[in-house]
C-alpha positions in Angstrom: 27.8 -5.6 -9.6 24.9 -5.6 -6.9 22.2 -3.0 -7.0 21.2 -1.7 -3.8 18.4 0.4 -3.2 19.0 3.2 -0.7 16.2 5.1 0.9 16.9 8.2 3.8 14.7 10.3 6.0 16.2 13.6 6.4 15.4 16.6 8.0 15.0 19.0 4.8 16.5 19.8 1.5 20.3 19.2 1.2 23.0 18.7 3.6 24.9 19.8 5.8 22.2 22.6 6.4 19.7 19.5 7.3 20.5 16.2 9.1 20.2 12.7 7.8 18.3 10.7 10.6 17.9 7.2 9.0 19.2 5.0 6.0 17.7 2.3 4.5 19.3 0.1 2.0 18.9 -3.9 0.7 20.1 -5.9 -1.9 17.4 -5.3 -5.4 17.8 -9.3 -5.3 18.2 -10.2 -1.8 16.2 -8.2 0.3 16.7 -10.1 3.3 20.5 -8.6 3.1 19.4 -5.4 4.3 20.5 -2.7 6.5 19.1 0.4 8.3 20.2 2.8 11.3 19.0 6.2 12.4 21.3 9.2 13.3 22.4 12.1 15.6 21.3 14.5 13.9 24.1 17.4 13.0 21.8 20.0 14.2 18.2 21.1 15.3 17.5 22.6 11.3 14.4 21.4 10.2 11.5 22.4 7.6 8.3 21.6 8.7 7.3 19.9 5.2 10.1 17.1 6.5 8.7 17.2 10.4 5.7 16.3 8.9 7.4 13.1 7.1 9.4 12.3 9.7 7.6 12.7 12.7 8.6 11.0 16.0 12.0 9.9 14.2 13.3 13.5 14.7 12.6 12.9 18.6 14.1 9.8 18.5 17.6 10.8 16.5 18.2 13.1 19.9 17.5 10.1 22.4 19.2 6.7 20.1 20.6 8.3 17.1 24.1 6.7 16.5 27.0 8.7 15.7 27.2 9.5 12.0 30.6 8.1 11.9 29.6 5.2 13.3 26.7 4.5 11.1 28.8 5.4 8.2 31.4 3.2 9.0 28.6 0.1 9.5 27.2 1.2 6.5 30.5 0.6 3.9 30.9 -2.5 5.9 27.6 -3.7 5.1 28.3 -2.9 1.5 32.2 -4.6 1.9 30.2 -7.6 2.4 28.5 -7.7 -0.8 29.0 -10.2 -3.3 30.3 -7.7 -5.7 30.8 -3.7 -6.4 27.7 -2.3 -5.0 25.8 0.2 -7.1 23.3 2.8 -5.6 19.5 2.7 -6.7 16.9 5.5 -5.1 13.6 6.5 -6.9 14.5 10.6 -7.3 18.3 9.5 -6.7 19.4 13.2 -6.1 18.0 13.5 -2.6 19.2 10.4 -1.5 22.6 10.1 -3.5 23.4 13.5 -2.1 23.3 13.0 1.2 24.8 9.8 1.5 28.0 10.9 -0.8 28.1 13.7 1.7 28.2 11.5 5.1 30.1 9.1 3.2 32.7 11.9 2.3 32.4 14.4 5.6 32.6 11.1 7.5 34.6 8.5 6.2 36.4 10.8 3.5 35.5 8.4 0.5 32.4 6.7 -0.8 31.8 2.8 -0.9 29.8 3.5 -4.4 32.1 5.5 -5.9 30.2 7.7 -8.6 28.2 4.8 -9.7 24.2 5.2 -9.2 21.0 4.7 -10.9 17.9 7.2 -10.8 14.8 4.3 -11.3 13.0 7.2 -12.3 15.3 8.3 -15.3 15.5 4.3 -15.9 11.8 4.3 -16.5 11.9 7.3 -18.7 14.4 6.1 -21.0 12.6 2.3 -20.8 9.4 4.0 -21.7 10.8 6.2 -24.1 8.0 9.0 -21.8 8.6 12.4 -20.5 9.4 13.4 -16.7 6.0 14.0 -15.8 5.4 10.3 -16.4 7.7 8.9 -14.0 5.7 9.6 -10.9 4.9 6.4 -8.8 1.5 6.4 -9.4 2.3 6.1 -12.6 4.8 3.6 -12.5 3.3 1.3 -9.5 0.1 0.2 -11.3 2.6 -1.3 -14.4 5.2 -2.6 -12.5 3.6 -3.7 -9.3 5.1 -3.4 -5.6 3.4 -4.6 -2.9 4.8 -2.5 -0.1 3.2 1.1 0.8 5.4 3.7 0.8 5.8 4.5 4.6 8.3 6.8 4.9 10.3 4.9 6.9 13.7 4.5 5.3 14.2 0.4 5.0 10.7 -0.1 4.2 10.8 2.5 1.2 14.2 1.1 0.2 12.5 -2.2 0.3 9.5 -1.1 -1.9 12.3 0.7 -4.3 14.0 -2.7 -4.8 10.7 -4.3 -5.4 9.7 -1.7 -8.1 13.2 -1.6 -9.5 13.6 -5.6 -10.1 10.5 -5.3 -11.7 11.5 -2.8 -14.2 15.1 -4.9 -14.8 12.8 -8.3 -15.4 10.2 -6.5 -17.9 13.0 -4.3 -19.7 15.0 -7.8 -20.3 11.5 -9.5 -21.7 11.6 -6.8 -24.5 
């Protein structure tokens, strides 16, 4: 199996009310093998708590956003290419995972991770043996240190992710 940490912008809560703009994934032990792309967006929905995140990249989706077919389809074949069955990684999974199963299934009508995925926050809880509230970044960052800032861009957060992740995976098999 390869873990792959998986980052999106989006432009709010859940689709296919909002629009995925960009997706950001790498290999947790290859980071070089990484991919990103940014979207046509589905429609002009968008809460202002996400245009605040997103910023310009909302602009942009109009002018170079790539067909979400397209993007999909690159996407599974950047994961084909994997060295084995790729399993998805997000910090708060449920945003990402559930946009991507939905592009992946409105798009391409099946999904290159299957049903297999890993919530780095849940990992930490039950590592830690903590509650929810613990699981924050802050929290988590200072112990099991990554050296990239969280920039809302999606590769660069999937990036940090990995980083934070492999971290957790080394000190979880030193105990």
């Amino acid at each position: 199996m390869t873990y792959v940490s998986v980052d999106v912008e989006a432009s709010g809560q859940y689709p296919p009310k909002y629009s995925l703009l960009s997706i950001g994934a790498c290999d947790v032990f290859n980071t070089n093998n990484s991919f990103y792309a940014e979207l046509a967006r589905l429609n002009d929905n968008i809460l202002p708590s996400a245009q605040k995140v997103v910023g310009d990249l909302w602009t942009r989706c109009i002018d170079t956003g790539l067909p979400p077919t397209r993007v999909m389809r690159d996407f599974a074949t950047w994961l084909g290419h994997l060295h084995s069955r790729p399993i998805f990684v997000a910090f708060n999974m449920a945003f990402d995972w559930a946009y991507i199963q939905y592009y992946f299934q409105e798009f391409l009508n099946y999904n290159p991770f299957g049903i297999s995925g890993i919530d780095i926050k849940a990992y930490y809880m039950g590592m830690m043996a903590c509650g929810w509230h613990d699981t924050t970044k802050k929290r988590i960052k200072p112990m099991f240190k990554s050296k990239r800032k969280h920039t809302h861009n999606a590769l660069d957060d999937a990036l940090e992710q990995a980083e934070l992740f492999k971290n957790l995976l080394e000190f979880n098999e030193k105990k």
